[in-house]
SEDREN-13800 format. One record per residue (C-alpha): residue number from 1; x, y, z. Coordinates in steps of 0.1 Angstrom, whole numbers, plus 2048, in hexadecimal, padded with zeros to 3 digits. Each point is the difference from the previous one (the first is absolute). Layout:
<nutors>
nutor seq = NUM east = X north = Y up = Z
...
</nutors>
This chain:
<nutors>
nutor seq = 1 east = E6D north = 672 up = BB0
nutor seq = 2 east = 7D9 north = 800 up = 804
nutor seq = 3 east = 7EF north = 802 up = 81C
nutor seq = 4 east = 7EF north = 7E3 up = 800
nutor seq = 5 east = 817 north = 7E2 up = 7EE
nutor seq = 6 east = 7ED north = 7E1 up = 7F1
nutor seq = 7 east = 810 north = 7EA up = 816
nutor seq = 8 east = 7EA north = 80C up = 81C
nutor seq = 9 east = 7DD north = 7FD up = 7ED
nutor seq = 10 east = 808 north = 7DB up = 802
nutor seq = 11 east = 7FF north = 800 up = 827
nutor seq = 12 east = 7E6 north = 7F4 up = 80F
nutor seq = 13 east = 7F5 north = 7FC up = 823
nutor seq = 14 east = 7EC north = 7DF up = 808
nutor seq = 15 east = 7E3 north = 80B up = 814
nutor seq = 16 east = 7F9 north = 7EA up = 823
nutor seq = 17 east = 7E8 north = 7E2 up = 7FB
nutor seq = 18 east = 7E9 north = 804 up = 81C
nutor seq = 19 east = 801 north = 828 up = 7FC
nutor seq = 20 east = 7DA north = 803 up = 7F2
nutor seq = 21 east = 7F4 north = 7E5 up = 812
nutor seq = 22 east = 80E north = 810 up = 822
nutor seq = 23 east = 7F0 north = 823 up = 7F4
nutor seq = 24 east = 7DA north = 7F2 up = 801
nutor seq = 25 east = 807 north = 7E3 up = 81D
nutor seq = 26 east = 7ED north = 80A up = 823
nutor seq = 27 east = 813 north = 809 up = 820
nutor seq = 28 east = 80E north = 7E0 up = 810
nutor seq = 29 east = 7E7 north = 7F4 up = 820
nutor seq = 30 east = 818 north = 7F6 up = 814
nutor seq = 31 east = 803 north = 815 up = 81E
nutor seq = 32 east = 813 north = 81C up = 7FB
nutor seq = 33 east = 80F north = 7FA up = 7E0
nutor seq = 34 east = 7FE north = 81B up = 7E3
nutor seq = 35 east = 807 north = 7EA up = 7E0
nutor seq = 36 east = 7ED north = 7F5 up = 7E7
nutor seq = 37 east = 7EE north = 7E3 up = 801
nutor seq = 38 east = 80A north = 7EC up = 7E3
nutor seq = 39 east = 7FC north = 7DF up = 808
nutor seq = 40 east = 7DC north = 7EF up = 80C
nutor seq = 41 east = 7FB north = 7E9 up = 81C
nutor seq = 42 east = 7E2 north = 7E9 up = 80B
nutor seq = 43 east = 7EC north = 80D up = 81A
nutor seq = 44 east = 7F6 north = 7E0 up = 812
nutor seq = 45 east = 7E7 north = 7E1 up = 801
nutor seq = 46 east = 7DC north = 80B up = 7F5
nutor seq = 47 east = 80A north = 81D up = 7EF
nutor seq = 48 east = 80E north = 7F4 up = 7E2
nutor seq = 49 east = 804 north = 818 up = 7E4
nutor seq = 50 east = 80A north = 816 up = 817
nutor seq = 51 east = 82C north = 810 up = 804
nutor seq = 52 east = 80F north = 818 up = 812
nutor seq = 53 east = 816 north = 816 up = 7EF
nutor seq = 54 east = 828 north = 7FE up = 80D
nutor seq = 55 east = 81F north = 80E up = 7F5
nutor seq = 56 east = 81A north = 7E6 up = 7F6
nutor seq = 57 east = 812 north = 7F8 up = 822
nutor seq = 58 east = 7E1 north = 801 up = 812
nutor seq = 59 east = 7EB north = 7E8 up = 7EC
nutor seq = 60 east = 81E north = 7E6 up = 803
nutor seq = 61 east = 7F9 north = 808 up = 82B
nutor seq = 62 east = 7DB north = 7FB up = 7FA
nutor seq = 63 east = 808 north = 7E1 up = 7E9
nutor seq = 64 east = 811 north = 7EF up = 81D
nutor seq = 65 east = 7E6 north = 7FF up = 81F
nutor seq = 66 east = 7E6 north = 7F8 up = 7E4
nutor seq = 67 east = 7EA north = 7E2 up = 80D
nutor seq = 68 east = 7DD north = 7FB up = 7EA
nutor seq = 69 east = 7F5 north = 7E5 up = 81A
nutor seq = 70 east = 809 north = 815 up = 81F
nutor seq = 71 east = 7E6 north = 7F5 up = 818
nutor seq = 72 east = 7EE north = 7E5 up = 7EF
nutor seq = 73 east = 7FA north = 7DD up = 80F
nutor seq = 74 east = 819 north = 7E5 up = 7F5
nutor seq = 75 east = 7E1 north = 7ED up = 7F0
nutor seq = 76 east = 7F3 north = 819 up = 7EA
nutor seq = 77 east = 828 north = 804 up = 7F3
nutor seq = 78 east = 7FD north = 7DA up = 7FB
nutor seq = 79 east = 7E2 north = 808 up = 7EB
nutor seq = 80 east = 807 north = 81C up = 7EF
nutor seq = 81 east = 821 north = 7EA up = 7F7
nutor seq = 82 east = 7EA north = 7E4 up = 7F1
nutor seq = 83 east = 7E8 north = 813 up = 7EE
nutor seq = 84 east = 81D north = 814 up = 7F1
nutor seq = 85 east = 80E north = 7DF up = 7EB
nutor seq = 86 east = 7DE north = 806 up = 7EE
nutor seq = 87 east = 804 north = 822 up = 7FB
nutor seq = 88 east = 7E3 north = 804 up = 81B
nutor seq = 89 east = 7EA north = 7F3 up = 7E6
nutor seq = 90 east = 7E4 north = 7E1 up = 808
nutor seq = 91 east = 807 north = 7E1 up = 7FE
nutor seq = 92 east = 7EE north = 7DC up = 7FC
nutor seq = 93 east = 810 north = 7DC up = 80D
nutor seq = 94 east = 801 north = 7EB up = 7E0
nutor seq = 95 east = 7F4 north = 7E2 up = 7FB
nutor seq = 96 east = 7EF north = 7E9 up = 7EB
nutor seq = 97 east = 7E0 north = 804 up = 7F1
nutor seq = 98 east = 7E1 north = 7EB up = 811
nutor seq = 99 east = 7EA north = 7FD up = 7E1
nutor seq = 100 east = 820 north = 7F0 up = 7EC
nutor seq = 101 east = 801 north = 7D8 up = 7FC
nutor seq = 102 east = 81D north = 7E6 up = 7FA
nutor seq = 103 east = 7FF north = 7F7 up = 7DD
nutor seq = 104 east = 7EB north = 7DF up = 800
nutor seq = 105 east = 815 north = 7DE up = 802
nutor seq = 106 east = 808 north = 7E9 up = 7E2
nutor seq = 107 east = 7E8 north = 7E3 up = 7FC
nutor seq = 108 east = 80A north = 7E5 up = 81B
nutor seq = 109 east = 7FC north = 7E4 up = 7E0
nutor seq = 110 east = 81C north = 803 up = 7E3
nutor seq = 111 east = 802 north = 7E8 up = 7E8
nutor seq = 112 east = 821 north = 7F1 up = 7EA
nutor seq = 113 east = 821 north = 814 up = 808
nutor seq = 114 east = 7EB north = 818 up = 814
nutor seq = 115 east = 7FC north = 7EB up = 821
nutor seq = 116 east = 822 north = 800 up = 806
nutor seq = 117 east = 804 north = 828 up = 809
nutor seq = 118 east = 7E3 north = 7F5 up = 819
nutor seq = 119 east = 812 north = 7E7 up = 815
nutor seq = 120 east = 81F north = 812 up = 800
nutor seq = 121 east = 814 north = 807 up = 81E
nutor seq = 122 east = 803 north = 827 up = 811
nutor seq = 123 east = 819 north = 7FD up = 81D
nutor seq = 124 east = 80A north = 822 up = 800
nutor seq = 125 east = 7DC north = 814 up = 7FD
nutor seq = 126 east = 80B north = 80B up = 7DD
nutor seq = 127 east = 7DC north = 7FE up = 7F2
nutor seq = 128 east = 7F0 north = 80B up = 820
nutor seq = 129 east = 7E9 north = 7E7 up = 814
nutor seq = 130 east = 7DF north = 7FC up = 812
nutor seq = 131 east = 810 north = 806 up = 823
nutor seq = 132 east = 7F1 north = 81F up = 817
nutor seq = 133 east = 81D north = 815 up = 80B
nutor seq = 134 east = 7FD north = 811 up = 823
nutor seq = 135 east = 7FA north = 825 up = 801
nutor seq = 136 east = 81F north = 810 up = 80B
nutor seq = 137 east = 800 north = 814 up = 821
nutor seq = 138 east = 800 north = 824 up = 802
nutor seq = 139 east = 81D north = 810 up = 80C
nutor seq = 140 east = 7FE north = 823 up = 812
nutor seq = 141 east = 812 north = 815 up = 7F8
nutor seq = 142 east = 817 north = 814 up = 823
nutor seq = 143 east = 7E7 north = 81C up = 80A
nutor seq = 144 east = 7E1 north = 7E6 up = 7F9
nutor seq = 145 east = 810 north = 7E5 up = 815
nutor seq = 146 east = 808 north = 816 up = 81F
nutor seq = 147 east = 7E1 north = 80F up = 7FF
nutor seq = 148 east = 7EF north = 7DD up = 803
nutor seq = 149 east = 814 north = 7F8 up = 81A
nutor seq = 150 east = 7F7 north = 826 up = 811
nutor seq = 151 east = 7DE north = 7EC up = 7FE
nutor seq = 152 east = 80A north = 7DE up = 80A
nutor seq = 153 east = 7F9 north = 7F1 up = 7E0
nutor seq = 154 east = 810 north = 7EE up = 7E8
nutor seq = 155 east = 805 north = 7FD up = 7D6
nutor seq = 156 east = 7E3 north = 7EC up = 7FD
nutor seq = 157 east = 7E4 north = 819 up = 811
nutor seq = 158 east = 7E3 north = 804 up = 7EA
nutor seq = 159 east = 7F3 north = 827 up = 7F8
nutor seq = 160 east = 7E4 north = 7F4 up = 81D
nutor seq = 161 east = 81C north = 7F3 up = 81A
nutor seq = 162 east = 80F north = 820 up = 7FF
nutor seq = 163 east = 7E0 north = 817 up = 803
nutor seq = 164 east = 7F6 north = 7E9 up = 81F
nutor seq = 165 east = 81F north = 803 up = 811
nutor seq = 166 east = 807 north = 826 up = 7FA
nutor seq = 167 east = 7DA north = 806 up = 80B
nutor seq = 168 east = 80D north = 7EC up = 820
nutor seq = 169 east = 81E north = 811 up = 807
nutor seq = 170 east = 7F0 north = 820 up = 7FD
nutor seq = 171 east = 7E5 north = 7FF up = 817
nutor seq = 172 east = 81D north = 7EF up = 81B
nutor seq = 173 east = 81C north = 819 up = 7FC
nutor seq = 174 east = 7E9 north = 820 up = 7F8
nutor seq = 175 east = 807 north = 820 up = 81C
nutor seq = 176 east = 7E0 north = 7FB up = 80C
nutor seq = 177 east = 7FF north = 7DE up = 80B
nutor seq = 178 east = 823 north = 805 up = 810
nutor seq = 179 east = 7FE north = 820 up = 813
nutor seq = 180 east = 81A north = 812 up = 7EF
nutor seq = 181 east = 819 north = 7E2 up = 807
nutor seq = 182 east = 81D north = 80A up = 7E9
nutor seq = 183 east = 80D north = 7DC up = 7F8
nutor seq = 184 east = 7E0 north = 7FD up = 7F1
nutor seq = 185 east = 7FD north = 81D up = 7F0
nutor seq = 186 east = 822 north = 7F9 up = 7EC
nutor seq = 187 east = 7EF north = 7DD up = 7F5
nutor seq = 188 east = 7E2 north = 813 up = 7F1
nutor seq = 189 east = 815 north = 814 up = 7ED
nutor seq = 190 east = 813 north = 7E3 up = 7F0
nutor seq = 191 east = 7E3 north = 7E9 up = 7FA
nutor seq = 192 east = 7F0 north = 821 up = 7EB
nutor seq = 193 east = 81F north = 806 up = 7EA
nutor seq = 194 east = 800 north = 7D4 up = 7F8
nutor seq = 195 east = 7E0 north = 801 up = 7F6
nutor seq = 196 east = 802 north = 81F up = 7EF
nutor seq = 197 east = 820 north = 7E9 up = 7ED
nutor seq = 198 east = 7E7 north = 7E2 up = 7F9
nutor seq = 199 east = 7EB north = 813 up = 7F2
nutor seq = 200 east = 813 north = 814 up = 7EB
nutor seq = 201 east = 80D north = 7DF up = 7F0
nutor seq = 202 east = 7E0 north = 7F6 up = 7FA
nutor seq = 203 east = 804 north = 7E3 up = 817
nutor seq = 204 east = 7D9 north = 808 up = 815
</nutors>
């Protein structure tokens, strides 16, 4: 019998997946912890680009307290939210182009068969008419429509109406024309973050 039989050149031991990865992977950070740090995690707001290095069961800890909008205002979530749909790109409001004109009207006099098409009836608007439609009315949007009525304002405010009235507010609720008076201090503060809403939306 040899030593070494061929059956055993044809054993093989399958070598552990994460083996050479684990042999060049950093210490874990978290506290205490000697394993490697095979798994990245985001550091936080502002420093993106930027991971911790965890071992496996502590990544899955970090994973869960995560917040990325830990201690941001509820308004600049809201627009970080809208701008996102865009892929925080720029955007324009479409609309139609002011140097374009209506194609010109068909002469008013026909002649033979022709006059007929002139005089004929349109109930339904199906070849559009003459008539001036009114402008529809803006509708704000939630966060727009309570901050106008933080100012005491409503849909229809003009971008001037709304300067004017926050300029008023102001100088009534500011600390210094209240001494210190707390009430007042709390309606500052609110009347900022509207404004700071309007104008964000572009509304003043």
């Amino acid at each position: 019998m040899k030593p070494y039989p061929k059956y055993f050149e044809k054993i093989r031991v399958r070598p552990e997946k994460d083996a050479e990865l684990k042999s060049h992977a950093p210490a874990c950070q978290w506290d205490g912890c000697g394993e490697p740090g095979t798994h990245r995690a985001p550091v936080g707001r502002m420093r993106e680009g930027e991971y911790f290095r965890f071992c496996f069961d502590h990544v899955r800890e970090y994973n869960k307290g995560f917040n990325y909008f830990s201690g941001v205002a509820d308004t600049e979530i809201a627009r970080f939210q809208k701008e996102a749909l865009t892929g925080h790109r720029p955007t324009w409001s479409m609309g139609t182009n002011s140097g374009a004109r209506a194609a010109p009207d068909p002469a008013q006099a026909r002649s033979g068969r022709a006059g007929y098409y002139k005089n004929i009836r349109d109930p339904y608007n199906l070849f559009g008419s003459k008539q001036q439609h009114q402008p529809r009315e803006r509708k704000a949007k939630p966060l727009e429509a309570k901050a106008l009525e933080t100012l005491g304002l409503d849909v229809r405010a003009t971008g001037q109406e709304i300067k004017a009235r926050y300029k008023e507010l102001v100088k009534r609720h500011h600390p210094d024309a209240n001494g210190g008076d707390r009430g007042s201090e709390d309606r500052f503060r609110d009347v900022l973050q509207a404004y700071r809403v309007l104008k964000q939306a572009g509304l003043c």
